[in-house]
NULO-720781 format. One record per residue (C-alpha): x, y, z; residue in one letter; residue number from 0. Coordinates in steps of 0.5 Angstrom, whole numbers, plus 500, padded with zeros to 3 digits. Each point is the difference from the previous one (the first is absolute). Example, Ala and Ser with C-alpha at 12.3 -4.5 7.8 and 13.67 -1.06 7.14 Angstrom:
<bakols>
BAKOL,xx,yy,zz,type,seq
BAKOL,525,491,516,a,0
BAKOL,502,507,498,s,1
</bakols>
This chain:
<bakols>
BAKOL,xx,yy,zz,type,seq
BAKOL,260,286,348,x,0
BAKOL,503,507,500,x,1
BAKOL,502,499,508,x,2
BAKOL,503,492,498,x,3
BAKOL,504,503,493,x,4
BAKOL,503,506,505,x,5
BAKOL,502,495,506,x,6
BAKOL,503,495,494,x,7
BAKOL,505,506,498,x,8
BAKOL,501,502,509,x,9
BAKOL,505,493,500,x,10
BAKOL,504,501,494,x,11
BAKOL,501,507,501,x,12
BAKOL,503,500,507,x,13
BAKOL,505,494,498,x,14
BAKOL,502,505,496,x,15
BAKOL,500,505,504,x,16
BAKOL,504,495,505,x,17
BAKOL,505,498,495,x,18
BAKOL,501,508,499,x,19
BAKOL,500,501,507,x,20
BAKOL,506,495,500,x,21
BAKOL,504,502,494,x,22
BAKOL,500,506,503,x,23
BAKOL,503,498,507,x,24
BAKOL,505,496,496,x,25
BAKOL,501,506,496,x,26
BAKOL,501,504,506,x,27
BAKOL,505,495,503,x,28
BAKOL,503,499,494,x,29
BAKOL,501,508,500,x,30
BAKOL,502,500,507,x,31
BAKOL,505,495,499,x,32
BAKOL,503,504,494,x,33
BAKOL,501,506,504,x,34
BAKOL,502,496,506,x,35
BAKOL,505,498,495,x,36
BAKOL,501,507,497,x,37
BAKOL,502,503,507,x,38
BAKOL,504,494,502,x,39
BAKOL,504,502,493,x,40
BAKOL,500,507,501,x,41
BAKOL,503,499,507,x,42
BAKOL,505,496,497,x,43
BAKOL,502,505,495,x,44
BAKOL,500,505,507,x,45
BAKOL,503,495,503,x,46
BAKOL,506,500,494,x,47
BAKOL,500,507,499,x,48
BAKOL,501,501,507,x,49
BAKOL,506,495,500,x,50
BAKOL,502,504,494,x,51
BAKOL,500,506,504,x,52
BAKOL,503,498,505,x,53
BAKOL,506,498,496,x,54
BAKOL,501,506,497,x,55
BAKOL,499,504,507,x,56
BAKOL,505,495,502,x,57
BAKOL,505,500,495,x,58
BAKOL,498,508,500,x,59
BAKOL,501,501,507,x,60
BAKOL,507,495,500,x,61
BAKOL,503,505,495,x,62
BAKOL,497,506,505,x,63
BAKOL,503,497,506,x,64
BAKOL,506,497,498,x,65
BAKOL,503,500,506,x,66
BAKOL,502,508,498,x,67
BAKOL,507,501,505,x,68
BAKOL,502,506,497,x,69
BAKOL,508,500,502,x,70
BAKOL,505,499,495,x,71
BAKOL,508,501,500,x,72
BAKOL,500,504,493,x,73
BAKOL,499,507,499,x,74
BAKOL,496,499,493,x,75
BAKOL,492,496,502,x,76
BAKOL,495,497,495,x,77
BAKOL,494,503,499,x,78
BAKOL,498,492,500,x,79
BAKOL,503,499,506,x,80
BAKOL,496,505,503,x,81
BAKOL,493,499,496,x,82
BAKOL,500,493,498,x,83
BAKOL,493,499,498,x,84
BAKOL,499,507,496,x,85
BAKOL,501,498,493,x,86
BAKOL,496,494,502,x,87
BAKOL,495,503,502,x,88
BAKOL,499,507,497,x,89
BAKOL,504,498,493,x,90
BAKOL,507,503,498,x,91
BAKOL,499,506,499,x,92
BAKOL,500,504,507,x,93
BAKOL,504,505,501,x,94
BAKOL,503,500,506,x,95
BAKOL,505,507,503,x,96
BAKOL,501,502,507,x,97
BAKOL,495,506,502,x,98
BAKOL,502,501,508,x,99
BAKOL,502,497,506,x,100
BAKOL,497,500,506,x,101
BAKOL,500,501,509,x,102
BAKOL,503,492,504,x,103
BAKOL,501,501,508,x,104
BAKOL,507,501,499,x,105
BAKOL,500,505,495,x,106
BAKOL,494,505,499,x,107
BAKOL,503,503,494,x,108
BAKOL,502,493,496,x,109
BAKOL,505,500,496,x,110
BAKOL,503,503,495,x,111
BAKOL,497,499,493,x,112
BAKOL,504,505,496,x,113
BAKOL,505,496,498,x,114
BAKOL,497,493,497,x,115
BAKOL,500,499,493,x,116
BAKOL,494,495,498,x,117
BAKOL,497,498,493,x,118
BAKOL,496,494,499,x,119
BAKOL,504,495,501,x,120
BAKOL,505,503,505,x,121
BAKOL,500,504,507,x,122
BAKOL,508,502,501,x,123
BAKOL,502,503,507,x,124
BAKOL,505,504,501,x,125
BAKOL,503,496,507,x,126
BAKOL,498,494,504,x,127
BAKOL,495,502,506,x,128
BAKOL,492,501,501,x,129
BAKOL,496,503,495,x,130
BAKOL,492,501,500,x,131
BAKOL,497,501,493,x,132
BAKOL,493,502,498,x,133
BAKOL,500,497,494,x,134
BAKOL,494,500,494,x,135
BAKOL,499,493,501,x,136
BAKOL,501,500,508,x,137
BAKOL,504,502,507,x,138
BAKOL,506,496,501,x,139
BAKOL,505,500,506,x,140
BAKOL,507,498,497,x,141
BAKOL,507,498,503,x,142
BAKOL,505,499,496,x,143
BAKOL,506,497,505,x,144
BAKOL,507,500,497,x,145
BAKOL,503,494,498,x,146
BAKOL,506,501,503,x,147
BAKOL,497,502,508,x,148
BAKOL,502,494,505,x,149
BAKOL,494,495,501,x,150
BAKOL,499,503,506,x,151
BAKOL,500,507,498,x,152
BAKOL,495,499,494,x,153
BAKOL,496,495,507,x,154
BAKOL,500,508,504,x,155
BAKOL,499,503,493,x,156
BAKOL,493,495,499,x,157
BAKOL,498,501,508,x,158
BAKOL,501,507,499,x,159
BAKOL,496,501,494,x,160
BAKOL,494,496,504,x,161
BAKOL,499,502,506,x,162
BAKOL,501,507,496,x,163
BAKOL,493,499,497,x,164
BAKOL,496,498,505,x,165
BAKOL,495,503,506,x,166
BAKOL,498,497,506,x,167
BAKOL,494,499,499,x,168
BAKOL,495,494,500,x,169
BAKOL,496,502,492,x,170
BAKOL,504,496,497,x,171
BAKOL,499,493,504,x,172
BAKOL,494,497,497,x,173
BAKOL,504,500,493,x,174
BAKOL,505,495,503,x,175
BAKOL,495,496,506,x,176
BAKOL,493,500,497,x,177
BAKOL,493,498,503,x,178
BAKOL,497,496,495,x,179
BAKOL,500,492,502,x,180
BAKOL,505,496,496,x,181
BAKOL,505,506,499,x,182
BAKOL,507,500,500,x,183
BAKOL,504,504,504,x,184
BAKOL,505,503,495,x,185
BAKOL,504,506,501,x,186
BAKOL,502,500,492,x,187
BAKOL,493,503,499,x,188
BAKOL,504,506,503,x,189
BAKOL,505,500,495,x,190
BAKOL,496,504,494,x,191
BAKOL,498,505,505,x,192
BAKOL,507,502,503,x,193
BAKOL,503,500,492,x,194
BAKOL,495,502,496,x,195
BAKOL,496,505,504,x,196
BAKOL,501,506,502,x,197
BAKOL,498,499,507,x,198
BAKOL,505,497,506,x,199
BAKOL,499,493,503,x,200
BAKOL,494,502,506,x,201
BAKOL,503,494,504,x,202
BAKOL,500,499,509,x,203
BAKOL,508,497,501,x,204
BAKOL,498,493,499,x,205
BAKOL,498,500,493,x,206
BAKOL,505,505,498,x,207
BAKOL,506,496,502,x,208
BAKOL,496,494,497,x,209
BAKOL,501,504,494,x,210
BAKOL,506,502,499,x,211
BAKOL,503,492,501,x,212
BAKOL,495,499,495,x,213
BAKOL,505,505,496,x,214
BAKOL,506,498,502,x,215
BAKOL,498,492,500,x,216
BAKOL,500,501,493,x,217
BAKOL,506,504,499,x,218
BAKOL,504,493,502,x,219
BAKOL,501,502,507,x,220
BAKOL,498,497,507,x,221
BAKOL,495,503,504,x,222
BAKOL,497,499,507,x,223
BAKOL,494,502,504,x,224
BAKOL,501,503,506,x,225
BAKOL,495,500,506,x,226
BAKOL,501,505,506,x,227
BAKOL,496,498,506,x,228
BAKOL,501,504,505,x,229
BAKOL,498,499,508,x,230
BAKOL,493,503,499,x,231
BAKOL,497,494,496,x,232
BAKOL,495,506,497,x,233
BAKOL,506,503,496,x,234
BAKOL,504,498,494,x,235
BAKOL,504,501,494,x,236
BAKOL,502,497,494,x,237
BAKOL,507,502,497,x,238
BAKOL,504,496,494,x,239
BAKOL,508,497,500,x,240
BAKOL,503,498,493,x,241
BAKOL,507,497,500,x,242
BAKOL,505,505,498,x,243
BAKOL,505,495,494,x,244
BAKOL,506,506,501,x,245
BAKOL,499,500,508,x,246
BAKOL,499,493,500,x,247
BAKOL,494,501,506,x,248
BAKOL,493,501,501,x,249
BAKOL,498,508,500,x,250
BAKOL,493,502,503,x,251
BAKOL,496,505,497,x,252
BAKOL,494,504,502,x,253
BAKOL,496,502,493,x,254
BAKOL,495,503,504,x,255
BAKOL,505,505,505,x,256
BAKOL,503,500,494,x,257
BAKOL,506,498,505,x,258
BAKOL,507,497,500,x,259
BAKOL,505,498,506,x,260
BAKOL,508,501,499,x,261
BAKOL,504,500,506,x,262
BAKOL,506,505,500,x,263
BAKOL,504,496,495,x,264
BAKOL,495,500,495,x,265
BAKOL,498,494,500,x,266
BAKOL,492,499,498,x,267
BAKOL,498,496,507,x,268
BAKOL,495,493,500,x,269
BAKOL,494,500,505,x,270
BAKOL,504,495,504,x,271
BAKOL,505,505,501,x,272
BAKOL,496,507,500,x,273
BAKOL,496,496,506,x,274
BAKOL,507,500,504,x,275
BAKOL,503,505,498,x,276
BAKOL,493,505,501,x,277
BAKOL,500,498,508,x,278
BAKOL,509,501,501,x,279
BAKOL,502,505,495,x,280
BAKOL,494,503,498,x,281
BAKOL,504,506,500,x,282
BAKOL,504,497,494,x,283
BAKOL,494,500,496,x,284
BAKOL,501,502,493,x,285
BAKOL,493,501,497,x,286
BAKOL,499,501,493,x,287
BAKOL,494,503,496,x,288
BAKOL,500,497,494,x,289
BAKOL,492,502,498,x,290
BAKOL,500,509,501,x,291
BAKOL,492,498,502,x,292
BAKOL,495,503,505,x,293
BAKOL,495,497,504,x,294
BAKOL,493,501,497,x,295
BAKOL,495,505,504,x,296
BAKOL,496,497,505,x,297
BAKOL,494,501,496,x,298
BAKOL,503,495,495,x,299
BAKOL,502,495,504,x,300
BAKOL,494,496,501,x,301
BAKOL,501,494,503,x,302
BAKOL,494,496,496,x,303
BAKOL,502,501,492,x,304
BAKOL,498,505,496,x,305
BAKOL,500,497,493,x,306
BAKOL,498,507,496,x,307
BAKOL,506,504,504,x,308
BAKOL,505,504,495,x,309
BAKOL,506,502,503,x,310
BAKOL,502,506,498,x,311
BAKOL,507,505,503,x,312
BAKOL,495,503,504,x,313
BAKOL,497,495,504,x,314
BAKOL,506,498,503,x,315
BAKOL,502,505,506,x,316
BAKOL,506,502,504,x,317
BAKOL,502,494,504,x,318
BAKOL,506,497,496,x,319
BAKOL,500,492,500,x,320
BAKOL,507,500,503,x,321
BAKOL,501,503,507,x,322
BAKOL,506,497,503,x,323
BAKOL,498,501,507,x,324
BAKOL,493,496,499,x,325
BAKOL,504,495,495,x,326
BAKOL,505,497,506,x,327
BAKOL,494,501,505,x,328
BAKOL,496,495,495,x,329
BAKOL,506,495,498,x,330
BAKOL,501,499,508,x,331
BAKOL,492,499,502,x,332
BAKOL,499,496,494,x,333
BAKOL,506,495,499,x,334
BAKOL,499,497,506,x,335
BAKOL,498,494,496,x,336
BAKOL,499,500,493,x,337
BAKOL,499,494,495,x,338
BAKOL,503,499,494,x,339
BAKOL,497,497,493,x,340
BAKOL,504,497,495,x,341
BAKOL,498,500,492,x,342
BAKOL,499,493,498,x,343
BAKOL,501,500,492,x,344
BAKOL,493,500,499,x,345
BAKOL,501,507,502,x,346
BAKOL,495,499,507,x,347
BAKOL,503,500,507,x,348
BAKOL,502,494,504,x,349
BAKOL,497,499,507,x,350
BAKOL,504,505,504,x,351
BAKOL,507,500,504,x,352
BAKOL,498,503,506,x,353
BAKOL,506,504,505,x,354
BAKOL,500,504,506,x,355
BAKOL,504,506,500,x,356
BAKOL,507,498,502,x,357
BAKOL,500,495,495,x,358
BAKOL,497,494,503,x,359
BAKOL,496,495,496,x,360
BAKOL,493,500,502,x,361
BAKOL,497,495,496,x,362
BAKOL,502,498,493,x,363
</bakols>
């Protein structure tokens, strides 16, 4: 009797047993869904607080890399100007003064500070030129170019100013040409390096005549990119031509040598005619040092990037970065062909015009 009543409650209670089993799993599910639901919540939440972020790092880094060309034609220089993302970012209350200066290739001992006047809104210079500021909200190279210069004098005054503040060297390059896939090639990353740091540009000459076109092209002027091509194919070199408006032509400048060419009338000579000129009257060279540099020692110019690499006074060496000698010696190996690359308004180079050294066109 016992037996039959305990067998009487064995099947009702494993239904109920089954029924918990089973609002138990729909439970789980239910559960299960409600965290899938959650983490699908919170991933959205990342996702927009992502986005969010990466608005303000944009808007914050629009304001930080506000394409900073630090060249006025004033004597007297914003603070925004120079810092235009400081109250945005750090509020209205930083004080800024000018604490130093500091070491450029050209110029080991900068430039003269004593007599700048600064406030919080202002910094006043004594005279148009350049001046290395280290400042308690950054390091900021400044050229101030009179008004009143020629057009083609304030394009030498620009030239000058760049290829003054760069070294031959390949540290700098991945700034400008990443290896990340999908990457643009852009030589405005190199524009906060060289205004606002106290480092020179570490740039081989392709990179650093690219560079100073970039300046000039947004100055208003017209720019070429000059390619040498020497006979020996394993050589080369790259140098720049800008259209001088006051001379009315074209004029070669190599910001890497930190080199111009005149000839005995002074006239600033074009890579057509240097390329002439170097193999009939080379004797009338007039080769022009417009940068004051020196090569780096040899330990320093490596030929892979090295992208920690400081440049400080005492890793430049002896060797000047212009010898006449060793320049008519390159202008004649290297110009038996050059190949010239036009500025399109998209501020990228045309297909190049190629030319043999007399002048004949190769292909365009």
């Amino acid at each position: 009797m016992q037996k039959r009543k305990f067998t009487n409650y064995t099947l009702p209670l494993s239904i109920l047993l089954s029924i918990g089993l089973v609002l138990t799993i729909i439970e789980i599910v239910s559960y299960r869904s409600e965290i899938e639901k959650t983490r699908a919540e919170i991933m959205k939440l990342r996702a927009q607080v992502s986005s969010y972020q990466s608005e303000f790092y944009q808007a914050q880094n629009d304001l930080i890399d506000k394409k900073p060309i630090f060249i006025f034609t004033d004597k007297q220089v914003d603070w925004k100007d120079l810092t235009p993302h400081l109250e945005t970012i750090y509020g209205k209350n930083v004080t800024k003064n000018i604490v130093g200066t500091f070491p450029v290739p050209h110029n080991y001992n900068g430039t003269d500070i004593t007599k700048i006047i600064s406030d919080n809104d202002k910094i006043y210079f004594p005279s148009y030129g350049r001046f290395y500021l280290h400042t308690t909200v950054g390091f900021f190279k400044i050229l101030l170019i009179n008004p009143n210069s020629s057009e083609d004098e304030k394009i030498l005054d620009i030239a000058s100013f760049v290829s003054g503040n760069s070294v031959h060297c390949k540290a700098d390059e991945r700034i400008t040409n990443p290896i990340t896939p999908g990457d643009r090639y852009r030589i405005s990353n190199l524009l906060r390096t060289f205004f606002a740091s106290d480092q020179p540009l570490k740039l081989h000459c392709g990179h650093i005549a690219s560079f100073l076109c970039y300046i000039l092209f947004h100055q208003g002027y017209s720019v070429q990119l000059v390619q040498l091509q020497p006979e020996n194919p394993k050589n080369g070199h790259v140098a720049m031509q800008v259209f001088l408006p006051t001379a009315n032509k074209f004029a070669m400048i190599d910001p890497d040598h930190g080199a111009i060419v005149r000839d005995t009338a002074q006239n600033i000579l074009s890579i057509q005619e240097i390329a002439v000129l170097v193999r009939k009257q080379p004797e009338s060279f007039i080769i022009e040092d417009i940068a004051n540099k020196n090569w780096l020692k040899g330990i320093y110019n490596n030929p892979e990037p090295m992208p920690n690499f400081a440049w400080t006074p005492d890793k430049s060496g002896k060797e000047r970065a212009l010898i006449k000698e060793n320049y008519i010696h390159l202008m004649k190996d290297y110009t038996a062909e050059y190949w010239i690359y036009d500025e399109d308004t998209n501020n990228a180079w045309k297909p190049p015009n190629k030319f043999s050294w007399d002048g004949r066109v190769l292909m365009k």
